[in-house]
C-alpha positions in Angstrom: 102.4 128.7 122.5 102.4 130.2 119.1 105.0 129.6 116.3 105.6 131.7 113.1 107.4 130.1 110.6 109.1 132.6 107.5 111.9 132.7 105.4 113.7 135.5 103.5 116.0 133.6 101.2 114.7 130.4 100.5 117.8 129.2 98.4 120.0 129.5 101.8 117.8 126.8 103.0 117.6 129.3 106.5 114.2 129.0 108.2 112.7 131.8 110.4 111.0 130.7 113.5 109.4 132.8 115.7 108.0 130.8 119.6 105.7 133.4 121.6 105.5 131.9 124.8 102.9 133.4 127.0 101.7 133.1 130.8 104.8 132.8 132.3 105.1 133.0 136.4 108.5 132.1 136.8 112.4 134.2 136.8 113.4 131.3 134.3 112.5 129.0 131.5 113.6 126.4 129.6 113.5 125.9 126.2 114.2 122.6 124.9 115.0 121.3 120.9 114.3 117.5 120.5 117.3 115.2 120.0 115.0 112.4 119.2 112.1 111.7 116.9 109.3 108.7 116.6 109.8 107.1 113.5 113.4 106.5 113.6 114.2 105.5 116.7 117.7 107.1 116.8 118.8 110.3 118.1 118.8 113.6 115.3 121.1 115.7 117.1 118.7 118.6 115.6 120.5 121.2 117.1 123.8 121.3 115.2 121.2 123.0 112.4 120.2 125.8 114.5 122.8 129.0 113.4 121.0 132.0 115.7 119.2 132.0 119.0 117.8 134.9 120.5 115.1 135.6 123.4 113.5 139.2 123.5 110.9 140.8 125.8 107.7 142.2 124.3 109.5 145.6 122.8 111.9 143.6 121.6 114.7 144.0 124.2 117.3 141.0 124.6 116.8 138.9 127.4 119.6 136.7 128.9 120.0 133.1 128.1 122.6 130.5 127.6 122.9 126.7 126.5 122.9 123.9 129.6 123.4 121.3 127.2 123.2 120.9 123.1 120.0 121.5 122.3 118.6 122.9 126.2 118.8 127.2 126.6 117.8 128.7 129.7 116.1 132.2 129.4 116.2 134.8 132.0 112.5 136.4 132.0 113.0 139.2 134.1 109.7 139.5 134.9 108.4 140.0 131.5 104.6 137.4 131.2 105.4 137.1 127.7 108.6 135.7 125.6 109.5 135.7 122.3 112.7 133.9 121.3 114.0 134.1 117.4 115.7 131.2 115.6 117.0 129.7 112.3 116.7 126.3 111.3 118.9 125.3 108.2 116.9 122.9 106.4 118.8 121.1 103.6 118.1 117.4 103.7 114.9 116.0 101.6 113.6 112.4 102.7 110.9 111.5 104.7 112.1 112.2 108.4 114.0 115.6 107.5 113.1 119.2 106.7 113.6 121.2 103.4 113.2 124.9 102.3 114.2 126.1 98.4 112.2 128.2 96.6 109.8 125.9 95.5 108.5 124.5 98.5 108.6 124.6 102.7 108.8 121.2 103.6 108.9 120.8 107.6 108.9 117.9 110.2 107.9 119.9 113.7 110.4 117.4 115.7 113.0 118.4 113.6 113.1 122.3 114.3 110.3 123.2 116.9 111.0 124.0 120.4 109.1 123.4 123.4 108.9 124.3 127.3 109.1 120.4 129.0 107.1 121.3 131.4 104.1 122.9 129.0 104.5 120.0 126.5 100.3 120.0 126.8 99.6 122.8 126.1 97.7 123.8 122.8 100.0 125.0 120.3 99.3 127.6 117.4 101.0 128.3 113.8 101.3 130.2 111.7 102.9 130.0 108.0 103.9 133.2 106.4 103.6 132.2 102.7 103.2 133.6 99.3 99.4 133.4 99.0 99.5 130.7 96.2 101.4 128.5 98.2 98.7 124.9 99.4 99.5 123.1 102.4 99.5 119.5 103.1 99.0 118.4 106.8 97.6 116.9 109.2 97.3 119.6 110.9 93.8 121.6 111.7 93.3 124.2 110.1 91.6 127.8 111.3 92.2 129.4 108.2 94.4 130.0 104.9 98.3 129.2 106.7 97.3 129.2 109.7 96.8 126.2 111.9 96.3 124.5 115.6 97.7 121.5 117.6 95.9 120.3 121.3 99.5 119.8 121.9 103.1 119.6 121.2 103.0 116.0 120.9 100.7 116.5 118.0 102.3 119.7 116.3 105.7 117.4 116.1 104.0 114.9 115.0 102.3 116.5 111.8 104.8 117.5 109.0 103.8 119.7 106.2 104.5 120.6 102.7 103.6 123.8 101.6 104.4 124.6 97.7 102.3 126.3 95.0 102.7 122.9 92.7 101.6 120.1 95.3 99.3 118.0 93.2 96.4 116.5 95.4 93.5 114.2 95.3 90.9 113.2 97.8 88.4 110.2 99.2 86.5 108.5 101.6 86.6 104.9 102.4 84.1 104.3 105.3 83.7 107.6 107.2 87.4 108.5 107.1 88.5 110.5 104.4 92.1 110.4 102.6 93.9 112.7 100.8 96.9 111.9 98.1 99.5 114.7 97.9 102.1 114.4 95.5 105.3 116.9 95.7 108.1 117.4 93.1 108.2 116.1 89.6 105.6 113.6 88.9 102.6 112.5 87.2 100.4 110.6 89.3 97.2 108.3 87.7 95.2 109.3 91.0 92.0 106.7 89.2 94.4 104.2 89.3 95.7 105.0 92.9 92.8 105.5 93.7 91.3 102.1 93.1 94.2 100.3 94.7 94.5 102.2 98.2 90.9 101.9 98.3 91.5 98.2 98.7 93.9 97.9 101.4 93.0 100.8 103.1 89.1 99.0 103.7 91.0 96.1 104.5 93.2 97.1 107.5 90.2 99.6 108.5 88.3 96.0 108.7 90.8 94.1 110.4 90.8 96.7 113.3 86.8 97.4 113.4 87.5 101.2 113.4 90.1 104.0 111.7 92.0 105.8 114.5 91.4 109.4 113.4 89.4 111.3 110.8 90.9 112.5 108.2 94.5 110.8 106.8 97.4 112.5 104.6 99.7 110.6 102.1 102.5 112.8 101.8 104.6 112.2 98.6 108.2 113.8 98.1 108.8 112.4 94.7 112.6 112.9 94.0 114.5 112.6 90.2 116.9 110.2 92.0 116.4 106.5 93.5 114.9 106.7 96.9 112.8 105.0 99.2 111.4 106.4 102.8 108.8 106.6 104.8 107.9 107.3 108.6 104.7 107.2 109.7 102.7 110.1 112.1 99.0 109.9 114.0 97.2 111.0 110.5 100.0 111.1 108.1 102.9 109.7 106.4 105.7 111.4 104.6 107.4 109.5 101.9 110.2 109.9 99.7 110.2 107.9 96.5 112.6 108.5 93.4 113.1 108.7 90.8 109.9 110.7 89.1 109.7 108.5 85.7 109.7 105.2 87.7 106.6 105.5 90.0 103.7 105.2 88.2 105.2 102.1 86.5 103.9 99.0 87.2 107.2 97.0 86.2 108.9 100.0 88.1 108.5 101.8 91.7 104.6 101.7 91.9 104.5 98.2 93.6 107.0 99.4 96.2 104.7 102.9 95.9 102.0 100.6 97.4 103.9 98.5 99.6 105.1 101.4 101.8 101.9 103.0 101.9 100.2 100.0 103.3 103.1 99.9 105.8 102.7 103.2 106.8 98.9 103.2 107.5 99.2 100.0 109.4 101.7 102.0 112.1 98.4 104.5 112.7 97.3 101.2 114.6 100.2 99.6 115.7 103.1 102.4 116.8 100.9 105.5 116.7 97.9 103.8 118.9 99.5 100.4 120.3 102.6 101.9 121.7 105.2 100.3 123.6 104.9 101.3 127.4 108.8 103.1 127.7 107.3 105.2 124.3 104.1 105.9 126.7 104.6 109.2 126.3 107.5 110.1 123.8 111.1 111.5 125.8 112.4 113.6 122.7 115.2 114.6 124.7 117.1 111.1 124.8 116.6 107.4 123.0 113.3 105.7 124.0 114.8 101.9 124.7 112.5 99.2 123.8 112.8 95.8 123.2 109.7 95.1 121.0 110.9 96.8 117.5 109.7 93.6 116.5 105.9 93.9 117.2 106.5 97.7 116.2 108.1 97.4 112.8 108.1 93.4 112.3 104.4 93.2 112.7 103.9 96.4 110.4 106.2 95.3 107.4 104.0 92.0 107.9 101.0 93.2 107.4 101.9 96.0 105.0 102.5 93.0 102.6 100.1 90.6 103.4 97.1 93.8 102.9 98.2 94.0 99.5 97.9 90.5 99.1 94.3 89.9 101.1 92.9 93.4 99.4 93.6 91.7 95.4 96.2 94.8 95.3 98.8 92.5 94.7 98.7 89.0 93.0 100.4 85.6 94.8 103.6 86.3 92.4 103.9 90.2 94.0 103.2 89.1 97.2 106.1 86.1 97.5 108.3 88.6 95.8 108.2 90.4 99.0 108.6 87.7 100.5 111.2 86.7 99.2 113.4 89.4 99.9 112.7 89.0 103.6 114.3 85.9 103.3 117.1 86.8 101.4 117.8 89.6 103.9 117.3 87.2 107.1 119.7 84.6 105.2 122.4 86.8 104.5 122.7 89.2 107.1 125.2 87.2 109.6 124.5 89.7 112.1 121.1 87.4 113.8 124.1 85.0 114.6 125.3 87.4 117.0 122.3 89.5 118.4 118.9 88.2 118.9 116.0 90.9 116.7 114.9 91.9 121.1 119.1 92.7 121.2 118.7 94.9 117.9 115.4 96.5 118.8 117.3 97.9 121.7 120.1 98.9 119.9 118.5 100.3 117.0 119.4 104.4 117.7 123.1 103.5 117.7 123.6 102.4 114.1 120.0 103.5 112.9 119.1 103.2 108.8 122.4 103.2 107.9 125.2 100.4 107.5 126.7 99.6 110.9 128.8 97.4 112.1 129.5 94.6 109.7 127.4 91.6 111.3 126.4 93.2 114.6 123.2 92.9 114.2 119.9 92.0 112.6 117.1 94.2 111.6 113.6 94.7 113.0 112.2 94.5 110.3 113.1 91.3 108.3 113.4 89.5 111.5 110.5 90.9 112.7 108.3 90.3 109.9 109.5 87.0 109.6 108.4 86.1 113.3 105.3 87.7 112.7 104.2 85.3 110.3 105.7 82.3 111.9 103.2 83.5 114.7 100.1 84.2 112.3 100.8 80.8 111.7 101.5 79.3 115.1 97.8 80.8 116.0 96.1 79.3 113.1 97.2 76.1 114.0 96.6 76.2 117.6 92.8 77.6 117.1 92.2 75.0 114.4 92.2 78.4 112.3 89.5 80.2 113.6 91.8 83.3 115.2 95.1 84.6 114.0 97.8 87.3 114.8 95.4 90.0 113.9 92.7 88.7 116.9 95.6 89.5 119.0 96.6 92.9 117.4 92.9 94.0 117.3 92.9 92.9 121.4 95.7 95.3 121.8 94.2 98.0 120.0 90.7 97.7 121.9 92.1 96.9 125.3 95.6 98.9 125.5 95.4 102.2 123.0 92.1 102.7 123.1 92.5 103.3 126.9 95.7 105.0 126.6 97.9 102.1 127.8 101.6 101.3 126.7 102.0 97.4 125.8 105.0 95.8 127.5 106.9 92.4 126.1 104.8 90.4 129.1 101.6 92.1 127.4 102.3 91.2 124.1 103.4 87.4 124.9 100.3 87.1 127.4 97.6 88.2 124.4 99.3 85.4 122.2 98.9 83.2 124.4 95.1 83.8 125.7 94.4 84.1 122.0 96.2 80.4 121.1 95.7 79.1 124.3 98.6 78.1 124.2 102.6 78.5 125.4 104.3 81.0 123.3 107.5 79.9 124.9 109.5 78.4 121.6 108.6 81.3 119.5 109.6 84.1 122.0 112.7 82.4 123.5 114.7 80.8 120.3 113.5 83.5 117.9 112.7 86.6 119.7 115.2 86.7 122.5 117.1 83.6 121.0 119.5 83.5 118.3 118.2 80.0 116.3 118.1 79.2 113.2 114.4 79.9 111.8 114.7 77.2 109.2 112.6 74.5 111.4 110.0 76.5 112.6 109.6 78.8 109.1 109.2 75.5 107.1 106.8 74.3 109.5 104.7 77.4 109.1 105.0 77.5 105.4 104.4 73.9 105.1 101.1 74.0 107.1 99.7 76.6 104.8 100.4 74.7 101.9 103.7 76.2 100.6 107.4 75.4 101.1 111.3 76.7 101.2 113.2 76.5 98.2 117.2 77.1 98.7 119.6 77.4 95.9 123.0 78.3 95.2 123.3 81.9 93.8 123.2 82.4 90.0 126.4 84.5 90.3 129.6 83.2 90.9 131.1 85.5 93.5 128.6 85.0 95.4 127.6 81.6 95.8 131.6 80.1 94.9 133.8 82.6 96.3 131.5 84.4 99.3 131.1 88.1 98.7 128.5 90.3 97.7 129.0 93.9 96.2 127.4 97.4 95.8 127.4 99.9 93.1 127.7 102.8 94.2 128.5 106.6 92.9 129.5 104.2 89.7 131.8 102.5 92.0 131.5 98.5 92.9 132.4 97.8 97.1 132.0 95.0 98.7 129.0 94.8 100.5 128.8 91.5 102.3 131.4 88.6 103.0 130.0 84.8 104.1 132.1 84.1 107.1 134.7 81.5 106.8 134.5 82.1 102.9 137.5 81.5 100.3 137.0 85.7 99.9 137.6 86.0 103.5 140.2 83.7 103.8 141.7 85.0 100.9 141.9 88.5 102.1 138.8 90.5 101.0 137.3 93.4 103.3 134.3 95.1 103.8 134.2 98.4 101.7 137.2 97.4 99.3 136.3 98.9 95.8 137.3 96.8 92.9 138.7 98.2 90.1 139.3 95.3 87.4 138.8 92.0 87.1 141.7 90.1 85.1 142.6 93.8 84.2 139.3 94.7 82.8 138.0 97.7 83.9 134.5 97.2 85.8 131.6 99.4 84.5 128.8 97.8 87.2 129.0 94.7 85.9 131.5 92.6 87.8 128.8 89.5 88.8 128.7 88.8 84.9 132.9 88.7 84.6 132.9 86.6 87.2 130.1 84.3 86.0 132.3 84.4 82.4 135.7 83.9 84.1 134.5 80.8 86.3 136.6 78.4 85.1 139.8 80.6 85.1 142.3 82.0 87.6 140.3 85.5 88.5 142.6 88.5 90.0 140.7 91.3 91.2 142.0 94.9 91.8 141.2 96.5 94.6 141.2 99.7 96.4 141.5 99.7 100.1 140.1 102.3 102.1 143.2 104.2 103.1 143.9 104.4 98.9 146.3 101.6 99.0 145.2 99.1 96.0 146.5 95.5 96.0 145.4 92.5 94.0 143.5 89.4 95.1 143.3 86.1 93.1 140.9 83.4 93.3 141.8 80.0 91.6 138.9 77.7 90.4 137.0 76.5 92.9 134.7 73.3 94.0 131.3 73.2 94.2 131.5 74.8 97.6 128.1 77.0 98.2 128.1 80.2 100.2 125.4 82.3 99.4 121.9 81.1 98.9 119.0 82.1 97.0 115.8 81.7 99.6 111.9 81.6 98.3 108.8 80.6 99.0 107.0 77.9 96.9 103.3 77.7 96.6 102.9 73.5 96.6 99.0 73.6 96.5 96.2 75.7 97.5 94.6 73.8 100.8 92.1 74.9 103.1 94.8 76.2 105.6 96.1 78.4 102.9 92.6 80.1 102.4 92.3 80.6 106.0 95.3 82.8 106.5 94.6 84.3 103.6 91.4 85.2 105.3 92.4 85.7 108.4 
């Protein structure tokens, strides 16, 4: 398979890709577009960017095909050994997951836009980038020389993205025998001494925790956007992510902490996702959703020990660390949704709603949920071991056991290693948290407490939130209500989901409505709202008692003991 990748007018975001396919024996082929990519679990519906499709023979001559289904053509060879079918790709959206083209850079995700032959998905694969000859590329990709590049497979070909652009700024180092490479795209200024220094850290820390680095070489890929944003998926040898805007990243009171957090995330899923895979991912189906219960152990374990590297490498201090924390809790405490779907439930349900808002408490979220489980565990393995193994014994068991011999890891896998690692039942843990929908409050403070720390809960410091129940957004300059405590005054009082308020007591809101409420506390408060079908009405709130909704969650350091050291250590 060979693809050649050009573009004429980069502005039209159109690009040119040409698939040779060689070695056929057969009247027929077919040519498939995935629908689904690693990284995001959810379907991508890729094909609604394609605009023209055309097969050929060798001289160029059209050769029937047709669509069976949205993103599956069926070619008619007639005879011909060798095919050659031309298509566009309109590539428009810039975050981590997505394609771009404008005429200062290619940016491309191979799941995205690349088609393949199902039943040659093995085979090696061959690109080539027709560039202007100033133009670096970042990728994991092997090169064979200047744009041009090999995979041993498709697998691997979607599963290294690239940005080509003649302004990518780059840096470059070993840690062990593995060497890294920074790239940095868009407008930015990167201190690559000081980034240096700190990936060093937790990079030699997860490397450590493992025993070995999965692969050889390893890309950071930076999209650095002028506008708030915050992405990453990970890939084998790489990660693309999308961080905004420019002037905040290198600012240590700014983006650079979350900078670091992601990255550490990110290079923790080249172990655990990329290597320890969950069996129904064992191989990837891009043509449909890849249902799996264990999100948890795939993104809960991984947003875990993203943080807890920072904090075990000196990246981050005990203050950064809990911060992150922190927010873990605030998310688990306030998202209603783990009242109705256990975090097994919304690992299997994770395509429908994906990385965007959903269903107003449906469900909760992989990742908080996940994380938070994952410690509780760290912890329940401590304990039972008297501290001498921990949750990363048993991920480094399912790294040497299961990925390095090419197995998927089941649920049964997962609880079994926990167990033979404790030696003991896993039973509590995995059926009131994982598949259960308990409160975590018991078995968090026990955790917490055992390593010397505890849970502080507090009424909110604003007023709409803790006294009258709902939560808000600003966004586009506009302030919707985000989130609404169940059984609240707001929700008995009328408030919805979405509703954009206008005014509060007929002052006109300009992002800023948690402080009018904090001033008008005492006082009747009438809000203005807009609905969603552009109907506005007004809501009033009287004073109200000391009744609490929403909470603020943290974690308190108590003391320092000897249990603390050890997970810090472990």
């Amino acid at each position: 398979m060979k693809y050649i990748i050009s573009y004429q007018k980069p502005n039209n975001h159109y690009i040119d890709i040409e698939l040779i396919i060689d070695k056929i024996n057969s009247p027929t082929i077919e040519v498939q577009l995935p629908a689904w990519r690693p990284g995001r679990y959810e379907l991508g519906n890729f094909a609604k960017n394609v605009q023209k499709w055309e097969a050929k023979d060798e001289k160029g001559h059209s050769l029937p095909s047709k669509k069976l289904r949205k993103d599956l053509w069926l070619v008619e060879t007639k005879g011909n050994k060798k095919v050659h079918i031309h298509y566009n790709y309109f590539a428009a959206e810039i975050n981590a997951g997505s394609s771009y083209l404008d005429d200062k850079q290619l940016y491309i995700n191979g799941v995205n836009c690349f088609l393949y032959l199902p039943d040659r998905i093995n085979e090696k694969c061959e690109l080539e980038l027709k560039l202007p000859k100033n133009y670096k590329v970042a990728t994991g990709l092997t090169s064979t020389k200047k744009h041009f590049f090999t995979a041993k497979n498709f697998h691997e070909l979607a599963d290294c993205p690239l940005i080509a652009s003649n302004t990518i700024k780059n840096h470059s180092f070993n840690v062990d025998k593995t060497l890294f490479h920074l790239w940095f795209n868009g407008e930015c200024k990167p201190d690559f001494k000081k980034l240096e220094t700190d990936f060093k850290k937790f990079i030699k820390a997860q490397i450590n925790a493992f025993g070995d680095f999965p692969v050889d070489e390893y890309h950071f890929l930076f999209q650095i956007l002028t506008y708030k944003a915050y992405h990453g998926v990970e890939h084998s040898n790489s990660t693309v992510i999308s961080l905004g805007p420019s002037y905040n990243i290198m600012n240590t009171n700014g983006w650079y902490n979350e900078l670091l957090g992601v990255s550490s995330h990110e290079l923790y899923h080249t172990w655990n996702v990329k290597k320890i895979r969950p069996i129904e991912m064992q191989p990837y189906d891009y043509t449909q959703e890849n249902y799996t219960y264990l999100g948890y152990l795939d993104e809960g374990v991984t947003t875990y020990y993203g943080d807890k590297f920072l904090l075990t490498s000196g990246v981050f201090n005990w203050e950064q660390y809990a911060g992150t924390f922190n927010q873990l809790l605030d998310r688990h405490y306030n998202n209603f949704g783990v009242n109705n779907y256990s975090v097994a439930q919304s690992s299997f349900d994770t395509w429908l709603d994906g990385y965007v808002k959903g269903t107003p408490g449906r469900k909760g979220s992989i990742y908080t949920e996940g994380a938070l489980i994952a410690f509780i565990t760290d912890v329940f393995i401590l304990k039972s071991t008297k501290n001498k193994k921990s949750l990363n014994d048993v991920m480094k068991t399912l790294y040497q056991d299961f990925a390095k011999k090419g197995l998927g890891v089941s649920e049964n896998d997962y609880k079994n290693v926990i167990e033979q690692t404790a030696a003991k039942s896993y039973n509590t843990i995995f059926n009131k948290l994982i598949h259960g929908k308990e409160d975590y409050t018991p078995l968090l403070k026990s955790a917490l407490n055992y390593i010397g720390c505890d849970l502080s809960v507090t009424p909110c410091s604003n007023y709409n939130e803790s006294s009258l129940g709902f939560k808000v957004r600003y966004e586009n300059g506009l302030c919707k209500i985000d989130n609404i405590f169940p059984e609240s005054i707001s929700e008995y009082n009328g408030l919805s989901i979405n509703d954009e308020i206008i005014a509060i007591n007929g002052i006109k809101l300009m992002n800023d409505l948690e402080q009018w409420c904090n001033y008008f506390k005492e006082d009747e408060i009438a809000l203005s709202v807009k609905r969603e079908l552009g109907v506005f009405t007004k809501i009033i709130f009287t004073p109200q008692k000391k009744t609490t909704y929403f909470k603020d969650y943290k974690i308190v350091k108590q003391k320092e003991n000897s249990n603390f050291k050890s997970w810090i250590n472990a």
